[in-house]
C-alpha positions as CSV (number, residue, x, y, z in Angstrom):
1,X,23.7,45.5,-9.4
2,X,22.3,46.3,-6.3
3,X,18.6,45.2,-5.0
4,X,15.9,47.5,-4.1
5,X,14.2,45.4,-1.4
6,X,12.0,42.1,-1.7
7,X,9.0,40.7,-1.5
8,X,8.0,37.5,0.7
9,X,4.9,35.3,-0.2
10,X,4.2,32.1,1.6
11,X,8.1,32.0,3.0
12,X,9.3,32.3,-0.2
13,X,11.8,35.7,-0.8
14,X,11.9,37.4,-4.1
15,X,14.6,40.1,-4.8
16,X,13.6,43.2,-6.6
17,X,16.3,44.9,-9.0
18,X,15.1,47.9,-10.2
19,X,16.7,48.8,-13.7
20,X,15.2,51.8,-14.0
21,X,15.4,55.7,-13.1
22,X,11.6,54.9,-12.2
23,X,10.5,54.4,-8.9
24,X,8.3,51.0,-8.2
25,X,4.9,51.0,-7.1
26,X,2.6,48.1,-5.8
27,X,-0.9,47.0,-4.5
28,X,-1.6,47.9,-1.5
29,X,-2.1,44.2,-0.2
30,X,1.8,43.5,-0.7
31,X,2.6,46.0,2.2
32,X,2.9,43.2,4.4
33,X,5.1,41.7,2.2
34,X,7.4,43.8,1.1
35,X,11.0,44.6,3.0
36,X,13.8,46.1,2.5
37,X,16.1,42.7,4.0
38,X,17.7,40.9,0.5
39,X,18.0,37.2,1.3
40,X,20.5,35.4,0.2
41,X,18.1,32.2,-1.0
42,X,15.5,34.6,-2.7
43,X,14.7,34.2,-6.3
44,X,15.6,37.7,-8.1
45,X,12.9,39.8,-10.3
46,X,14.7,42.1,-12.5
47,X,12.4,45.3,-13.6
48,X,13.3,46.7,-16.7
49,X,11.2,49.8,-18.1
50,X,9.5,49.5,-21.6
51,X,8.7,46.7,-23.7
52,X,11.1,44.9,-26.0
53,X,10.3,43.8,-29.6
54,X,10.9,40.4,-30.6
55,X,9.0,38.0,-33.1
56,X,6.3,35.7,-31.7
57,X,6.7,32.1,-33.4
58,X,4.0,29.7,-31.4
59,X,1.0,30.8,-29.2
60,X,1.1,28.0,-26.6
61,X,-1.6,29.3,-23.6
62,X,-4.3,32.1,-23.8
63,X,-5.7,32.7,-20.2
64,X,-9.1,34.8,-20.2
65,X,-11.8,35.7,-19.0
66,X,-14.8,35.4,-21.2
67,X,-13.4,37.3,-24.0
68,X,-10.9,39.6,-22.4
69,X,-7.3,38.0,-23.1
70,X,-5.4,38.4,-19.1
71,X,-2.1,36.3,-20.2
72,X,-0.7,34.2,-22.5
73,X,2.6,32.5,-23.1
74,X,4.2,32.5,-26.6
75,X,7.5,31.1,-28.0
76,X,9.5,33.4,-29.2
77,X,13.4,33.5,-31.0
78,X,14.1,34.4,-27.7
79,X,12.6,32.1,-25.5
80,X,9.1,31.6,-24.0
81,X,7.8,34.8,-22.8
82,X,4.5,35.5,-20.8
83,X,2.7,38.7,-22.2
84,X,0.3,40.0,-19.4
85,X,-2.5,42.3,-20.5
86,X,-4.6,45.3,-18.4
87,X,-7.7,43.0,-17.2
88,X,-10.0,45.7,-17.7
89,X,-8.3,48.1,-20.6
90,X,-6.8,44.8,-22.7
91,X,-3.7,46.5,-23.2
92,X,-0.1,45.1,-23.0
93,X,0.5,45.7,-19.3
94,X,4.1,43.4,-18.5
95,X,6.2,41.1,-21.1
96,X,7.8,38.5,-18.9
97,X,10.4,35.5,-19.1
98,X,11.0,33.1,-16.6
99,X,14.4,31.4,-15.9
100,X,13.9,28.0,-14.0
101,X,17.1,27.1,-13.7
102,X,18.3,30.5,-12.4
103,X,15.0,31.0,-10.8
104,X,14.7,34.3,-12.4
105,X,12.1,36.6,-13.2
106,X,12.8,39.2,-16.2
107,X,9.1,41.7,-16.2
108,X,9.5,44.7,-18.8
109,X,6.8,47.0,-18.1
110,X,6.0,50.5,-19.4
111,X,5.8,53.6,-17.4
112,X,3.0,55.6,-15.8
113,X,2.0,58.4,-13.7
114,X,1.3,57.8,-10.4
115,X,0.6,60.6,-7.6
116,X,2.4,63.3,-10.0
117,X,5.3,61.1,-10.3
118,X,6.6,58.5,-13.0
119,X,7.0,54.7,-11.9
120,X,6.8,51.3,-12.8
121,X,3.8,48.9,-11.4
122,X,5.9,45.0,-12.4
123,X,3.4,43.0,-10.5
124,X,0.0,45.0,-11.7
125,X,-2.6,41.9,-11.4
126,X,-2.6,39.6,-13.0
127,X,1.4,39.0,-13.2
128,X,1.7,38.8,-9.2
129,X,-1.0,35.5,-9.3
130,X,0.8,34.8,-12.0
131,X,4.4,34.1,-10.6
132,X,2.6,32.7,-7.8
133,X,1.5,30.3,-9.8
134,X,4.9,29.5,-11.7
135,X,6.2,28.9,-8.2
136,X,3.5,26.3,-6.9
137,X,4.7,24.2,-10.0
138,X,8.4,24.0,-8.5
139,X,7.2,23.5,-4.9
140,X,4.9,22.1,-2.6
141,X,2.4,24.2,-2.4
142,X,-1.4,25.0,-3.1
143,X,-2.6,28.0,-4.2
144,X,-6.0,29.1,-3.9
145,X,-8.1,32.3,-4.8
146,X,-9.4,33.2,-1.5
147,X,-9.7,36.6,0.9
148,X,-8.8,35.9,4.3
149,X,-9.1,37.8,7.9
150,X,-7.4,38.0,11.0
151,X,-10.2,38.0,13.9
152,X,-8.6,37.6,17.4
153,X,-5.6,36.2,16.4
154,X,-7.2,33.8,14.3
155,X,-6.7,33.5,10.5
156,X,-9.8,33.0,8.7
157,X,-9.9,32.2,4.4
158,X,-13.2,32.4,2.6
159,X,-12.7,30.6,-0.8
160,X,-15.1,30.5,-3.6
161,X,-15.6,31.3,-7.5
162,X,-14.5,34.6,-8.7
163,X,-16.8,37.6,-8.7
164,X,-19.4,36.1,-7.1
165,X,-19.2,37.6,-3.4
């Protein structure tokens, strides 16, 4: 299986593996991120299109915001899966699994037009933040919801509550 290029967040390298015919498409605020160079220490993300059925047999964790559902993890008779939802539209946007011993990302995502053409968006917010997150409990790290700016070659973060300016 050959890799279709990676992403690097913090110094951490993730390898894409695109399963399907459709191309990928991302945010525009990975374009810093993203390359083409597959390292050989980078955790892998394999991109499968559709969803998958499978029989949900515990809720453990609903994430939202006010009433709008963003992600939740369930057990399932095939592991624990993360199911991540549209943050505006509610619907099922990505069905995810992690591996931590493999330190492995499996993200099943459905198909949509985009600029006349048909791709796959596997890191549509709110999964990105979400694998972020995943990795800050297996490292030593902080994450924090923040913008930031580079103003004469200084790096400057503004951090505050969400939606509030």
């Amino acid at each position: 299986m050959k890799p279709n290029g990676s992403i690097c967040v913090a110094g951490y390298n993730f390898t894409l593996y695109n399963q399907s015919v459709c191309g990928l498409i991302f945010e525009t605020g990975f374009e810093d991120f993203l390359s083409l160079e597959t390292p050989d220490d980078a955790r892998k993300v394999y991109i499968h299109e559709g969803f998958i059925s499978f029989e949900i047999i515990k809720n453990c964790y609903q994430a939202k915001n006010n009433e709008q559902l963003l992600w939740e993890i369930v057990d399932t008779e095939n592991g624990r899966w993360f199911l991540v939802y549209h943050p505006e539209h509610s619907h099922l946007q990505q069905q995810a699994q992690y591996n931590d011993q493999e330190k492995t990302w499996t993200i099943y995502c459905q198909r949509q037009a985009h600029q006349k053409e048909e791709v796959l968006h596997p890191l549509a917010y709110p999964m990105a933040p979400l694998m972020w997150y995943v990795l800050t409990t297996e490292e030593q790290l902080l994450l924090i919801h923040a913008s930031g700016i580079i103003e004469s070659g200084k790096g400057r973060i503004f951090a505050g509550f969400s939606g509030v300016g």
